[in-house]
N, C-alpha and C positions, 0 to 999 in steps of 0.2 A: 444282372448277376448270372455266373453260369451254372447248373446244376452241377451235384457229384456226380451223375452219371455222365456227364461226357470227357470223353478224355483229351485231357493236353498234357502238354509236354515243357519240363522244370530245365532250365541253365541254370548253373550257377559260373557268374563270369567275375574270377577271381583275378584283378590287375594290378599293376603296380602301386597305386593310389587310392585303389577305393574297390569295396567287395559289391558287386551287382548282382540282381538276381532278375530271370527274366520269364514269365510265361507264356507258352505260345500256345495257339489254337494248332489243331490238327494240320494247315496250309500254311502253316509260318508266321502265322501275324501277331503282334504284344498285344497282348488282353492285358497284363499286366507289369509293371518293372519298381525294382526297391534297391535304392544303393546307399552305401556309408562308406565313405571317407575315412581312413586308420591314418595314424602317426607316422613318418618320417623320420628315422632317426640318423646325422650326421654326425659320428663320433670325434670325425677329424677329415682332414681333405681328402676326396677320394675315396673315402668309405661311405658305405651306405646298408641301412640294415632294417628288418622289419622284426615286429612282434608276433611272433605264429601265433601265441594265444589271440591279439585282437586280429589276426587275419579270421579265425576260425570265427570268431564271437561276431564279428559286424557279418560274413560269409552267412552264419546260420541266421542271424538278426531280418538280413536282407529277403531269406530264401522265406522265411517265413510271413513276413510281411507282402512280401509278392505275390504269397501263394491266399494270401487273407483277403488280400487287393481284387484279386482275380470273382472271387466267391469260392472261395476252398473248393477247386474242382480237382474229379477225381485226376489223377498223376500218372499218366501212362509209362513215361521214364522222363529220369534225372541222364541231363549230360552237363560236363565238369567243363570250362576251359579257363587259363592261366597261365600268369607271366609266367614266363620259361628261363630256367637256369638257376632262378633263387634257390637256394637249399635249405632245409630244418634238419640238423641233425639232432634228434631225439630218444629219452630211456623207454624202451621198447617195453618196462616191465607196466611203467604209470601214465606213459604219452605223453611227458613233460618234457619242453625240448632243453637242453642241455646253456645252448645259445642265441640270442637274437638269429631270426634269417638271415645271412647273407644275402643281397639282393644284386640279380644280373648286373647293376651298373656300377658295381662296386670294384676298388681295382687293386685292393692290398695285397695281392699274390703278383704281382707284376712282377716285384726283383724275385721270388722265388723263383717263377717260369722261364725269366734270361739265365736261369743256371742251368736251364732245362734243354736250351735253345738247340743242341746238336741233336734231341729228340723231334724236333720241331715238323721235318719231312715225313717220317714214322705214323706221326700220331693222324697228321691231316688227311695221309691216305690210309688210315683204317675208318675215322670219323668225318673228314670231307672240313673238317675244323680246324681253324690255324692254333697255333699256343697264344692265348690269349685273354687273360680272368676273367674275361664276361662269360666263361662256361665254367660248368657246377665242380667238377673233379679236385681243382684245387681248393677253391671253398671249402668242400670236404676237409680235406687233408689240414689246411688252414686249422679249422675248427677243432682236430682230434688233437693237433700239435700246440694250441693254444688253449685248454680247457683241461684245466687239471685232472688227471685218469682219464681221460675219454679216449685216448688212445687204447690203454689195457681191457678198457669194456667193449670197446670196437672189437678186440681179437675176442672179449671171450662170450661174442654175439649178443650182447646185449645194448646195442646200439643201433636204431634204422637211421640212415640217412633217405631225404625223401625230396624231389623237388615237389613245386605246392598243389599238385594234381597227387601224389601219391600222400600229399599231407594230411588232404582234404578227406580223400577217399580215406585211409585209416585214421581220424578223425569221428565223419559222421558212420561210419559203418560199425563205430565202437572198438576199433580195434581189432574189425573180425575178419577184414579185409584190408592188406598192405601192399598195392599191386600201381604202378604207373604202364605207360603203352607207347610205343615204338615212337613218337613225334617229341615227345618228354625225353624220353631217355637219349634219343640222339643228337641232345642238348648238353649233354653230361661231361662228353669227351670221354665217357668212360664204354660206349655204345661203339660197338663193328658193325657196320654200313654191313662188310659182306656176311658174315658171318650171323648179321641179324639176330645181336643177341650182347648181353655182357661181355666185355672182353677180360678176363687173366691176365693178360700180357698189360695194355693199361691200367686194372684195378693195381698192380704190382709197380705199373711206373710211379704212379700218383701218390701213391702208399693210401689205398683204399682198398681195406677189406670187401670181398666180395661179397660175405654173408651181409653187411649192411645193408646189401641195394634191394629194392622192393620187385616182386615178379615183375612180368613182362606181360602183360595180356593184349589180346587184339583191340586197336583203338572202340572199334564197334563190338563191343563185349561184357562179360557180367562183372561189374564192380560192386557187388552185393549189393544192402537196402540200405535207406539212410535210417539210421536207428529211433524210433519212436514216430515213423511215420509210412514205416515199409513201402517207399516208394524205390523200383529200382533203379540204380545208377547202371545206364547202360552205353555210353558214350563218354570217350575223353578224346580231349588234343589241345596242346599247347596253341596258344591266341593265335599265331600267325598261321599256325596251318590250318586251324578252326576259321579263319577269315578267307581262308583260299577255298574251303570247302564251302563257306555260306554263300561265295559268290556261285557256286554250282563249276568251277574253275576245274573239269572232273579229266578233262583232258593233254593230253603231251601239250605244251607252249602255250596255254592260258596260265594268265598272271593277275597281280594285284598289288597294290599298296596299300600298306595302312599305315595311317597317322595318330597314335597313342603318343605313349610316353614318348617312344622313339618312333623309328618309322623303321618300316620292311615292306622288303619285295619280293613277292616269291613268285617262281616260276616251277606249274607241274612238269617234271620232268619225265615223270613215266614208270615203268616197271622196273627200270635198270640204273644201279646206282650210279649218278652222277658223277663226270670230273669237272669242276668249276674251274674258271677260268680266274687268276691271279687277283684275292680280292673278295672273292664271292664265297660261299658257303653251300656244303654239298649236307643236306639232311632229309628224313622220313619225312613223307606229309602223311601221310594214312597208312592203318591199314586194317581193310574193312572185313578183315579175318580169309583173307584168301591172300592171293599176290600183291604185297605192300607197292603202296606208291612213294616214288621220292620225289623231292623237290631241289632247287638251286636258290639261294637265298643273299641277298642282300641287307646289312642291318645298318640304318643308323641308330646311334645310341640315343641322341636327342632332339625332341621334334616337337610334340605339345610342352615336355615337359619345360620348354624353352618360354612357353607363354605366361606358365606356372611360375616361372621364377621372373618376370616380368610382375606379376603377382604376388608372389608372397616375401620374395627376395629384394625387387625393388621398388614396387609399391608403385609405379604409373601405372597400373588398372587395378581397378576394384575386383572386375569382373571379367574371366577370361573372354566372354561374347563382346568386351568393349573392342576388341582390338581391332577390329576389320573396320569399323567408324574413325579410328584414332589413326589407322594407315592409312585409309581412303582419304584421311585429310592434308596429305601431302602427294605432290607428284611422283615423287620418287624416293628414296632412301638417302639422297645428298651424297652421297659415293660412301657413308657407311656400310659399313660389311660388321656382321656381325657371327661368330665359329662358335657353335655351342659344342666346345668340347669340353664338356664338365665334366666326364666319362672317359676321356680319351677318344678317339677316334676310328669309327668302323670301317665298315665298307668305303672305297675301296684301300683305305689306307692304313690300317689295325696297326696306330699307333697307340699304345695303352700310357703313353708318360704327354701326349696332347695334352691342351688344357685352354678352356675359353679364351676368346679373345675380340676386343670389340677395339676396332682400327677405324679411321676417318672422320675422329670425331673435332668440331669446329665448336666456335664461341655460338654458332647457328643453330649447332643441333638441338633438336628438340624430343620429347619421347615421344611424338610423332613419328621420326624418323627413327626412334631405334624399335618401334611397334612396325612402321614396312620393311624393316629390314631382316627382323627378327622371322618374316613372313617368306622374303627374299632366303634367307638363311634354311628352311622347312624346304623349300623346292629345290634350290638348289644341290642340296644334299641328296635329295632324292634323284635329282637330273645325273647326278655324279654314279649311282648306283646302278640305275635303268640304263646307261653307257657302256657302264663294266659287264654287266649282263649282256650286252648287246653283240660282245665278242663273242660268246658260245653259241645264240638266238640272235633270230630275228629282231630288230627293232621293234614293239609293239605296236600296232597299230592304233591303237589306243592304251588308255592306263586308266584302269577301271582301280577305284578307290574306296575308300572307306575307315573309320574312325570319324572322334568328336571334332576334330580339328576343319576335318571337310565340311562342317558347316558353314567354315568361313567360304564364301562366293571367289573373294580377293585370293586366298591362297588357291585353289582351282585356276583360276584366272593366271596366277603368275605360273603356278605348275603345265599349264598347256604350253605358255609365249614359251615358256625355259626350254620346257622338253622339246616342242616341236611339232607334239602329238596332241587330240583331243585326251579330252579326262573325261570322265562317266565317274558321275554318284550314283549308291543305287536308289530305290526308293527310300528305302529304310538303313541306316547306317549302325544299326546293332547287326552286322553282320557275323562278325565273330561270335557273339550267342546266339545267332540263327547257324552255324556252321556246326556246334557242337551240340544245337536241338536234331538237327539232321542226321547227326550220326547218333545219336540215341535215338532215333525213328530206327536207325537201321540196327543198330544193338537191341532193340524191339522187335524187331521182327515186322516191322510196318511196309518195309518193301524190300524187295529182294534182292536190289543196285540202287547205288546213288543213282544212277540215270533212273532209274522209278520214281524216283521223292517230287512232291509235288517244286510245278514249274516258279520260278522265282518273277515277281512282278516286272515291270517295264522300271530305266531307269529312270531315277529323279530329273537329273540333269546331264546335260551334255555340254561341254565348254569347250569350243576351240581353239588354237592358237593365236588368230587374229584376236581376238575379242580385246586383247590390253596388249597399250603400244608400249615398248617397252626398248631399252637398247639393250640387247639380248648379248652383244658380243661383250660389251664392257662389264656387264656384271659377272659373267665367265670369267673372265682375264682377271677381275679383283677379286670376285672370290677363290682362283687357281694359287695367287699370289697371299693373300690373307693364312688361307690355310697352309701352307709352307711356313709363315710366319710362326703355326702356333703349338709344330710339333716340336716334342722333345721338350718341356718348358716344365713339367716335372721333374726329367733328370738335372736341370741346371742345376750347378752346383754341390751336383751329389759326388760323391769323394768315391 
């Protein structure tokens, strides 16, 4: 057990399916972890939405149980990090949010946006963001224009809208503190790349009041205490740039992927705002209160969450860990291709009226073959992104990785043959809560630069290309052809 007199340091790593909390010793390492699983709720296709309340109730549930697990040691600082783009809009007077969360993969603003479409060039060079619902702005608006008064109390400031870092933060801090930080907000579509701040002119396209949106503070910064335990929150950043940060990624053209719900790739780009290349995404990764960093970003929408509905959806695993036994028991995927565009489609093709689609299927197939293909479908998606990237950057020399899903050996395995390149796990694959302990060490005061924070372990593994034989041209070619098959499959028939 560890005493109260030494200090560690509190995550709370809030995601799309489940609230974590994670404790670290002074060097990085889990002394302790507590996570719960919230509800899911699908109203109708294409929609997707969460309960702020149980975000917050399993979030505090986990943090405290983490921190019981550890030996209740003393707390030198709380960092926040969280799926990016969902919104709560909320009565500022009781903290009660008004609506369900909209959640980033939700896509009920799509016909509003194509009426939008002649703004489309405007918006992408202020926010580096194409017009596309996977970001918070129209949500907002969505919300005020569907929720009977909430428009009139939006004008007469009695409304915050928050993504789930500024939910959390005016949440546990009592309401005493309502502030999100430059990685969050340039998620929003309502955030100026240059200008480095709320933008007017968008708050106005969107029809989002501006007094709704929560300050702006330096990612490594004071988030006040969490109420009844005065520990302070001094770190925030949304999952993907919190994963870029936990790899130590501190540099111009280090990258990484992660494999969550969905998957992303982000490339440090540096001191200077980015122009992405057709496809990509230009946003903040940090900023450690001096000269902010940006990043160049790649999203796929769906990636574990692919294994999940293998799971819950259609019932050939019990167990997400089954599936690398149930792929490795066939050779190949039988020329199944399988498009998880449950979401519609991201990087590089920001189709929002996409919609799954599972082609090549024979009297043969077995959910053996739709478990390797399901796997095939995870890499390849990502081989599709790290491509499009490749037009601005270097090809990477490797693809350093990280998320639950890189446990699987098999998916590594097919992610080298595909890409071309080795892949690196790190030691430890909580990277993303090791990314936002890091910057709460630096919101602390525990060093002076990220380049100070203690050094990050050797990796786990290293997989190279050769390792799995694989026909690498014909899976390209059917997955190139598959996905052409499955946009636009929303509008069909729409009048």
């Amino acid at each position: 057990m560890y005493g109260r007199g030494v200090a560690h340091y509190l995550t709370l790593d809030q995601g799309t399916t489940s609230s974590r909390a994670l404790v670290f010793d002074a060097v990085g390492r889990v002394v302790a972890l507590a996570a719960h699983e919230f509800e899911q709720h699908f109203p109708a296709p294409g929609l997707v939405e969460h309960d702020p309340g149980e975000i917050l109730a399993t979030q505090r549930r986990a943090m405290l149980e983490a921190w019981e697990a550890a030996g209740r040691p003393a707390i030198e600082a709380v960092g926040i990090t969280n799926q990016r783009e969902t919104v709560v809009v909320f009565d500022r007077r009781t903290g009660e949010p008004i609506h369900r969360a909209i959640v980033w993969q939700d896509r009920r603003t799509a016909g509003w946006l194509r009426q939008h479409a002649a703004q489309a060039a405007r918006i992408r060079e202020r926010t580096g963001l194409p017009l596309d619902p996977y970001f918070s702005a129209s949500k907002i608006a969505w919300i005020l224009d569907h929720v009977s008064g909430a428009r009139a109390a939006a004008e007469r400031r009695e409304l915050g809208a928050a993504t789930i870092d500024a939910w959390l933060v005016h949440r546990l801090t009592g309401g005493r503190v309502f502030a999100t930080e430059p990685s969050n907000a340039s998620r929003t579509q309502l955030f100026d790349l240059h200008a480095f701040d709320w933008s007017d002119e968008l708050c106005d396209l969107f029809g989002v009041p501006r007094a709704m949106l929560p300050e702006i503070r330096a990612s490594a910064g004071d988030f006040g205490v969490v109420e009844g335990q005065d520990w302070p929150i001094r770190g925030v950043l949304g999952d993907q740039q919190a994963a870029l940060f936990g790899h130590a990624a501190i540099e111009s053209g280090d990258s990484k992927c992660t494999y969550g719900t969905g998957a992303f790739f982000l490339i440090n780009a540096g001191s200077h705002v980015p122009t992405p290349p057709r496809g990509l995404l230009g946003t903040v990764a940090w900023d450690c209160g001096g000269s902010p960093t940006f990043a160049v970003e790649g999203s796929v929408m769906v990636a574990g969450a692919l294994v999940q509905w293998l799971r819950d959806g259609l019932g050939i695993i019990a167990d997400a860990r089954e599936i690398e036994q149930l792929a490795r028991s066939v050779p190949s995927s039988d020329e199944v291709v399988i498009v998880p565009a449950f979401a519609g489609l991201g990087t590089p093709h920001w189709d929002a009226d996409a919609r799954g689609l599972i082609i090549g299927l024979t009297r043969g197939t077995t959910r053996a073959h739709l478990a390797r293909a399901s796997l095939e479908a995870m890499a390849l998606q990502v081989d599709e992104v790290v491509r499009a990237a490749a037009e601005a950057a270097p090809m990477p020399s490797e693809l350093r990785v990280d998320g639950g899903a890189t446990e699987n050996d098999l998916l590594l395995e097919l992610q080298a043959a595909i890409s071309g390149v080795p892949v690196v796990r790190p030691h430890h694959l909580e990277t993303t809560a090791l990314g936002a302990c890091r910057m709460a060490m630096l919101g602390a005061g525990v060093a002076a630069s990220a380049s100070e924070l203690p050094e990050l372990p050797r990796p786990d593994r290293r997989v190279s290309p050769d390792e799995l034989e694989i026909d690498r041209d014909a899976l390209l070619t059917r997955w190139s052809v598959a996905v052409e098959r499955c946009k636009g499959w929303a509008a069909v028939g729409r009048s």
